[in-house]
Structures are given as structure tokens and as C-alpha cells.
GUTOR-314355 format. One line per field, with one value per residue: residue number from 1; residue in one letter; z, y, x of N, C-alpha, C in turn. Coordinates in nm, 3 decimals. Layout:
num = (NUM	...)
residuo = (a	...)
n_z = (Z	...)
n_y = (Y	...)
n_x = (X	...)
ca_z = (Z	...)
ca_y = (Y	...)
ca_x = (X	...)
c_z = (Z	...)
c_y = (Y	...)
c_x = (X	...)
end
This chain:
num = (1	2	3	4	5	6	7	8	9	10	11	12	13	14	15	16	17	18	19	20	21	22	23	24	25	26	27	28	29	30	31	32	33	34	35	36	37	38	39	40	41	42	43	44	45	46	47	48	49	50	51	52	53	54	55	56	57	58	59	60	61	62	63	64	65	66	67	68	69	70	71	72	73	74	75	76	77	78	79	80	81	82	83	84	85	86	87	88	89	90	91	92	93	94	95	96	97	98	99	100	101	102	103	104	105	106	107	108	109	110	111	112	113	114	115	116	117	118	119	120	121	122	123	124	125	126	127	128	129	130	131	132	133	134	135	136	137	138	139	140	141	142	143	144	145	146	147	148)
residuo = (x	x	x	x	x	x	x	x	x	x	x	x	x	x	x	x	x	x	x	x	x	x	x	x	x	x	x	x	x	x	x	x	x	x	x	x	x	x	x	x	x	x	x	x	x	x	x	x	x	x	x	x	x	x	x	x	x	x	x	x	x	x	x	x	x	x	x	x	x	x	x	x	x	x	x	x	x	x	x	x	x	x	x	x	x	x	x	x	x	x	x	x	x	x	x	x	x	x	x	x	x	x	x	x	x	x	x	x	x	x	x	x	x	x	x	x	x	x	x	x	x	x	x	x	x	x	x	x	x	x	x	x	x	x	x	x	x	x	x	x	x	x	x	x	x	x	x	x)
n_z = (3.616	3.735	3.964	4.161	4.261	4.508	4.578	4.731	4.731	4.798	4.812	4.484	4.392	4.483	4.355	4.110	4.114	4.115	4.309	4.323	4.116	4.200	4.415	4.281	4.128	4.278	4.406	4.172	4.102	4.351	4.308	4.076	4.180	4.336	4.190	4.096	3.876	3.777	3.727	3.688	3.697	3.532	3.305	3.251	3.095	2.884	2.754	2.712	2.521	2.319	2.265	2.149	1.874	1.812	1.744	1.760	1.776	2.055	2.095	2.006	2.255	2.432	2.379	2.357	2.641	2.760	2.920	2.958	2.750	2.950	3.126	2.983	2.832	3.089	3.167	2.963	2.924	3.220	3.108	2.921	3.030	3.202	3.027	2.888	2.649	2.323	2.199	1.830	1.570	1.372	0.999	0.842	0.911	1.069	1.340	1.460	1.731	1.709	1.947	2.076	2.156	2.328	2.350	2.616	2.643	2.489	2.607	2.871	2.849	2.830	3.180	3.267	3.158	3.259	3.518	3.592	3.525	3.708	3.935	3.865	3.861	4.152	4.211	4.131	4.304	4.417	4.271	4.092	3.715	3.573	3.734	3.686	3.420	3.376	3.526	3.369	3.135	3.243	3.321	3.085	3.005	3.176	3.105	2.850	2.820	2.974	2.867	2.672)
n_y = (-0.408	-0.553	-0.401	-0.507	-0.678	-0.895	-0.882	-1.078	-0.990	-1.035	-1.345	-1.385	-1.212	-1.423	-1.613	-1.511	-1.462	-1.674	-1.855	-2.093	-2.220	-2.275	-2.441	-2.665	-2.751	-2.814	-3.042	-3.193	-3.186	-3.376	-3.574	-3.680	-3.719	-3.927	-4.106	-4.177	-4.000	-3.707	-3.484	-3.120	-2.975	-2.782	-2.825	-3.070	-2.922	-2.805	-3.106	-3.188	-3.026	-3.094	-3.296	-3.306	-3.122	-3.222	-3.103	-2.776	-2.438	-2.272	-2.020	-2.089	-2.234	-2.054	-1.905	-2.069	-2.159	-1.920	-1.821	-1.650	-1.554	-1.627	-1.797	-2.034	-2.073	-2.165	-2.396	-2.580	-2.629	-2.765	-2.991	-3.104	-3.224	-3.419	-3.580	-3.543	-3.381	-3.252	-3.019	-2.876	-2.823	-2.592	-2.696	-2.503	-2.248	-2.189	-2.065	-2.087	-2.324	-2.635	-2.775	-3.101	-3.423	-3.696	-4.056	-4.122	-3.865	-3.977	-4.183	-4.149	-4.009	-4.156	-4.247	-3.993	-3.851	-3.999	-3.966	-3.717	-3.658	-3.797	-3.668	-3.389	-3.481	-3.525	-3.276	-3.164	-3.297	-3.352	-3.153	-3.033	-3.092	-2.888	-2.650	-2.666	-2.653	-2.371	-2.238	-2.264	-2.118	-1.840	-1.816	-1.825	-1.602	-1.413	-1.420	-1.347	-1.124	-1.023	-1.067	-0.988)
n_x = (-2.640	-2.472	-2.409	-2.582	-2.471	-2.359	-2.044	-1.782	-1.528	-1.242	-1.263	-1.337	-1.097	-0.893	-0.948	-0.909	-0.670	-0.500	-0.509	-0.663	-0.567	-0.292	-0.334	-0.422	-0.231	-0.020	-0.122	-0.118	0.155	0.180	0.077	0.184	0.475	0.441	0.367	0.663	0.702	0.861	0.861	0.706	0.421	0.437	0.623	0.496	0.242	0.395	0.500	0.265	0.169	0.381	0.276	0.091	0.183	0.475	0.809	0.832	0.896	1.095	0.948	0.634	0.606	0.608	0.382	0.188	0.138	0.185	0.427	0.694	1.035	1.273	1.177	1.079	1.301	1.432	1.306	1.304	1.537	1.573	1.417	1.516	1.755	1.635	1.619	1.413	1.277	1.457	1.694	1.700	1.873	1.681	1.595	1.585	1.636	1.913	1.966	1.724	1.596	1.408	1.179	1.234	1.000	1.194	1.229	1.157	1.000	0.821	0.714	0.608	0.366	0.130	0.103	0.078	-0.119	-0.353	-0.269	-0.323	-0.565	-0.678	-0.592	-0.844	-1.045	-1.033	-1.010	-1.242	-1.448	-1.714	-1.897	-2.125	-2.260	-2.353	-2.309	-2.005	-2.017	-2.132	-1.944	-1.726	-1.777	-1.827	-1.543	-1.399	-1.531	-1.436	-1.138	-1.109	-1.199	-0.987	-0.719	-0.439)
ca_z = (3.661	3.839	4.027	4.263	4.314	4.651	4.567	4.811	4.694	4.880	4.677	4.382	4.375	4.507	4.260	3.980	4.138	4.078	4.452	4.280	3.996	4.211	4.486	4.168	4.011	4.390	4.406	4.093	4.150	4.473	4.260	3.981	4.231	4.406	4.091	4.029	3.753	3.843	3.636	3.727	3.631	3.432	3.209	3.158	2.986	2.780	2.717	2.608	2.359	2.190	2.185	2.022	1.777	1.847	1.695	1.751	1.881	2.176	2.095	1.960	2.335	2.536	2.308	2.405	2.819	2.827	2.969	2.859	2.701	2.987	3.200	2.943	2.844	3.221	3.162	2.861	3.003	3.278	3.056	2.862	3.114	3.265	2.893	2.835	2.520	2.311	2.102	1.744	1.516	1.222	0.910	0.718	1.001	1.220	1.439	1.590	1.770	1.752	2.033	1.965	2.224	2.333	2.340	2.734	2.673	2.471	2.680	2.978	2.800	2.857	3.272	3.290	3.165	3.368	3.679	3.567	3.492	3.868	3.976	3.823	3.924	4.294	4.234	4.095	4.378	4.451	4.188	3.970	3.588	3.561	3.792	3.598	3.309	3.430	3.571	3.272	3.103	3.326	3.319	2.946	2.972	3.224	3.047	2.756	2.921	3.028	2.784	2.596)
ca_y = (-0.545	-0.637	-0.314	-0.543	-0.858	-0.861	-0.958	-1.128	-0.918	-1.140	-1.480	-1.373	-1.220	-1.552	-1.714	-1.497	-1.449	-1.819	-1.963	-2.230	-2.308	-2.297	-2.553	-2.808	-2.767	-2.862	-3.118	-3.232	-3.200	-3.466	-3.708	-3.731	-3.820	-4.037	-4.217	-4.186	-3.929	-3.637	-3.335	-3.061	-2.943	-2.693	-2.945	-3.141	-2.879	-2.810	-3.175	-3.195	-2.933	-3.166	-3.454	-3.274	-3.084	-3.206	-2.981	-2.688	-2.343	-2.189	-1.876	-2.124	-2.329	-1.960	-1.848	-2.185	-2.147	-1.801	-1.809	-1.587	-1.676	-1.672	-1.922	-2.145	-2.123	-2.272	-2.470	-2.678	-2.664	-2.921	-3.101	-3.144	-3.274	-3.484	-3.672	-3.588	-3.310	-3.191	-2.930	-2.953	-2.683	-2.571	-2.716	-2.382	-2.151	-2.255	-1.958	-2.113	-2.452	-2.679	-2.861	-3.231	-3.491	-3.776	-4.150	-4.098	-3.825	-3.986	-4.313	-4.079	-3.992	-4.215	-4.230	-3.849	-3.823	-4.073	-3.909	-3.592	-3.664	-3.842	-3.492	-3.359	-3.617	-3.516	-3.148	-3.134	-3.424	-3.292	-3.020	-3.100	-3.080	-2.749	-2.555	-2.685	-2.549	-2.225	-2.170	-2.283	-2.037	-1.779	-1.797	-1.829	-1.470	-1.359	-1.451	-1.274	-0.992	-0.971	-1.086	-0.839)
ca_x = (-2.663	-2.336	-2.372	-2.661	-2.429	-2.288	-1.932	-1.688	-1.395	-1.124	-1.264	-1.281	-0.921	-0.803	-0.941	-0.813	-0.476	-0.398	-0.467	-0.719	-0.474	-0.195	-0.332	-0.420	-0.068	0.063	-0.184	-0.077	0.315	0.234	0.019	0.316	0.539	0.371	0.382	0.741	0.736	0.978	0.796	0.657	0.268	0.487	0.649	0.333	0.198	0.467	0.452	0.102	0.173	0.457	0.241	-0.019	0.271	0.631	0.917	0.789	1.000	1.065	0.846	0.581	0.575	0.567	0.284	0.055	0.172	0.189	0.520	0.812	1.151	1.332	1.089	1.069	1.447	1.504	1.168	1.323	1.682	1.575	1.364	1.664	1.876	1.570	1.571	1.218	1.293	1.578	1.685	1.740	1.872	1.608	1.721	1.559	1.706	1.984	1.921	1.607	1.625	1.298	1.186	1.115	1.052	1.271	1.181	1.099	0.908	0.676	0.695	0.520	0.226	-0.035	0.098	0.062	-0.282	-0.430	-0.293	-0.375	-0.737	-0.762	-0.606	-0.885	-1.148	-1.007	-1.035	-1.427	-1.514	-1.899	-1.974	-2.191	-2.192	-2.408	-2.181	-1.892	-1.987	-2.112	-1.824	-1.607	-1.819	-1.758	-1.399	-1.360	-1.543	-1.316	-1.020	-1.124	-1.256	-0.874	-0.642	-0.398)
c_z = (3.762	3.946	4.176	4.324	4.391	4.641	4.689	4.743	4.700	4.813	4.568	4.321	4.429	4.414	4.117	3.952	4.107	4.201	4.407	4.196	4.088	4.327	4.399	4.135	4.185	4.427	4.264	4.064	4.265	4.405	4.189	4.087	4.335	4.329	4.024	3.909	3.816	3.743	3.728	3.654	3.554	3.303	3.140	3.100	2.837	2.722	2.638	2.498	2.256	2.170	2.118	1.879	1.839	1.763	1.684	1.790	1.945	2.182	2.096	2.129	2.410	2.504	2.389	2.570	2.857	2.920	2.873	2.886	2.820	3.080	3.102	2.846	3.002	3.217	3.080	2.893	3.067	3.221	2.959	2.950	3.200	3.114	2.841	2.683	2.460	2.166	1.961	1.629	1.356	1.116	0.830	0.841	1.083	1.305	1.499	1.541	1.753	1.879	2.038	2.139	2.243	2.319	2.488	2.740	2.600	2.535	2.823	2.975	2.838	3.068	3.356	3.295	3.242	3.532	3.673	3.587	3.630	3.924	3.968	3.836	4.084	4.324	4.215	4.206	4.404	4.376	4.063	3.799	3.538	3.621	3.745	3.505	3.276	3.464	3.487	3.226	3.119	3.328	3.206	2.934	3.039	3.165	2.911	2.726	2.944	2.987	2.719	2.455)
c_y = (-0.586	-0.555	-0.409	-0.654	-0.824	-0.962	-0.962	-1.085	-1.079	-1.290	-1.462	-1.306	-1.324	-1.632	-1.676	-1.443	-1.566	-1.883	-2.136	-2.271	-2.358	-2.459	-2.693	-2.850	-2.841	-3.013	-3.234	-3.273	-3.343	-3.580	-3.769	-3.776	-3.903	-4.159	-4.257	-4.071	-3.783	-3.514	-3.247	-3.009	-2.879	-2.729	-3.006	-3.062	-2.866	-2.971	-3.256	-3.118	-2.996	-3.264	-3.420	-3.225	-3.097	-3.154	-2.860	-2.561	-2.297	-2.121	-1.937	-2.166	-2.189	-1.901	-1.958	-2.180	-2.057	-1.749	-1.698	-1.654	-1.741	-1.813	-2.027	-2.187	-2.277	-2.374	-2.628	-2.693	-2.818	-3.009	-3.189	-3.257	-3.415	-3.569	-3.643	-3.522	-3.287	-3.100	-2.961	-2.863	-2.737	-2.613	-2.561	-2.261	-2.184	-2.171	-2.020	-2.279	-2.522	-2.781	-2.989	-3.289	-3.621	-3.897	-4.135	-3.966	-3.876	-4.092	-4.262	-4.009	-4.023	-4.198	-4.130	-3.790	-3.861	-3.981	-3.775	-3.611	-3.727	-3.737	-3.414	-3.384	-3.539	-3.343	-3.059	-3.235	-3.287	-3.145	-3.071	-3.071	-2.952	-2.645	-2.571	-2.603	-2.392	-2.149	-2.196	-2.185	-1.884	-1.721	-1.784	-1.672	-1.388	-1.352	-1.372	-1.151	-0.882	-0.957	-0.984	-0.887)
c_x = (-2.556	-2.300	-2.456	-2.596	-2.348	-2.168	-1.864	-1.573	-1.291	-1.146	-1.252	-1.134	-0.821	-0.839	-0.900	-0.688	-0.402	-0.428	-0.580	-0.658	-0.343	-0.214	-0.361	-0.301	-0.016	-0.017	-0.135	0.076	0.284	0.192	0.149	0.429	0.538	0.346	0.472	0.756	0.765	0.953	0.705	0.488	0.327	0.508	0.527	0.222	0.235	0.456	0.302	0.082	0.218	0.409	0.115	0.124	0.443	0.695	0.849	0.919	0.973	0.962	0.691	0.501	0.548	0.485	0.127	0.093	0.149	0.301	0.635	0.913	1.207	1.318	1.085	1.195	1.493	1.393	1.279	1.454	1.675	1.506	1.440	1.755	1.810	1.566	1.453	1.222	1.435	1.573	1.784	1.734	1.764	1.651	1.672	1.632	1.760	2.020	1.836	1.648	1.465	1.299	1.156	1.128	1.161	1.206	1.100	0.998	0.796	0.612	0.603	0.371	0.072	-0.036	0.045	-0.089	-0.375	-0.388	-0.354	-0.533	-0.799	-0.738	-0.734	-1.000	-1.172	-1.068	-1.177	-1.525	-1.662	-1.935	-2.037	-2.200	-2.226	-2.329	-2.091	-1.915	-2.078	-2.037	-1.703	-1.645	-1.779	-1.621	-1.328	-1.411	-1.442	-1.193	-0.991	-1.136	-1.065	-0.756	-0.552	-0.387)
end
């Protein structure tokens, strides 16, 4: 079957190299500060993780991102230093740190989403809801397809 489909090589490895995630996340980086908020698309994931489960650990936040330690060592560093999270030794293991948020990070919450979701708004402008989720579809097989 997939031997008859006349693939465009060159699109589809741009689109599963990252060049459509990466022009959202930059798209997304200009909206946030355009609204004042001084995070990166990086962060606001990690953030959406702790406001679904705050204190969580390191290993816990590069497991849901897909990031490794050391990226999300320097990840939570500046989020540290930006007030938004902080670290906070285990009381059952004071070897591992959990991550909790701060008062400012949860005070950014509701701002974040909303821009996010007009990001998001901006980035589906004229596709309609059937191609959406064909192509969510799609990509959830891909992803699976590829995963380790």
C-alpha cells in the first residue's frame, strides 16, 4: 500500500525533524513576550506538568518532555532563578530534590494558556476539523511507530 503513495521526501522529513514544532514554539516564544511573560515554550511545558502534579522529580519532569537530565538540570536552574519553581529536598530521600512551584508560577497559569491556545488558534487558522484529526491520528501512529 504505501509502496503507491508518491511521497514528497523533503516535507515529510521537515515535518518530522521538528521544523513545524519548532516554528510554533518560536511563534509561541514571540506571543509570551509580547505579553510580558519571560518563559520559554520549554518551561511552559514543564510548567503544565506541575500544575497538573506539582512536586514531582527531576527524572519524573524528563520522562513527561522527553528531555534528558542535563537539559532539564539547566531547564529548572533558570526557572529557579526566574522565581517560577524551586527545589525541595525529599523528606523520604534527601538524595532526590522535588520540584514544586512557586507562588509566581502558579500566578502565570491561567495567562499562559490563553496565549497558548491563541498560538494555537493562529497555527490551525484554515484547516479544518477532519484534517486535524487525521492528522493527529497520523502522528500519534507515527510516534508510536517510532518511539523506543
Amino acid at each position: 500500500m504505501i509502496e503507491q503513495f508518491n511521497f514528497d521526501i523533503q516535507l515529510i522529513f521537515a515535518i518530522l525533524n521538528g521544523k513545524v514544532s519548532a516554528a510554533i514554539n518560536r511563534k509561541l516564544y514571540r506571543n509570551f513576550r509580547r505579553n510580558d511573560l519571560e518563559i520559554s515554550p520549554e518551561q511552559w511545558i514543564v510548567l503544565i506538568f506541575l500544575w497538573e502534579k506539582d512536586g514531582v522529580t527531576q527524572q519524573e519532569l524528563c520522562n513527561a518532555t522527553f528531555k534528558d537530565k542535563p537539559s532539564m538540570t539547566r531547564l529548572i536552574d533558570n526557572m529557579e532563578k526566574q522565581h517560577l519553581v524551586v527545589r525541595i529536598s525529599d523528606k523520604k530521600d534527601r538524595r532526590t530534590n522535588l520540584i514544586h512551584l512557586t507562588k509566581t508560577g502558579h500566578e502565570i497559569e491561567e495567562k499562559t494558556r490563553t496565549i497558548a491556545a491563541l498560538t494555537l488558534k493562529e497555527a490551525l487558522y484554515g484547516i479544518n476539523l477532519k484534517d486535524l484529526e487525521v492528522s493527529q491520528e497520523v502522528l500519534r501512529k507515527i510516534f508510536y511507530n517510532t518511539k523506543d
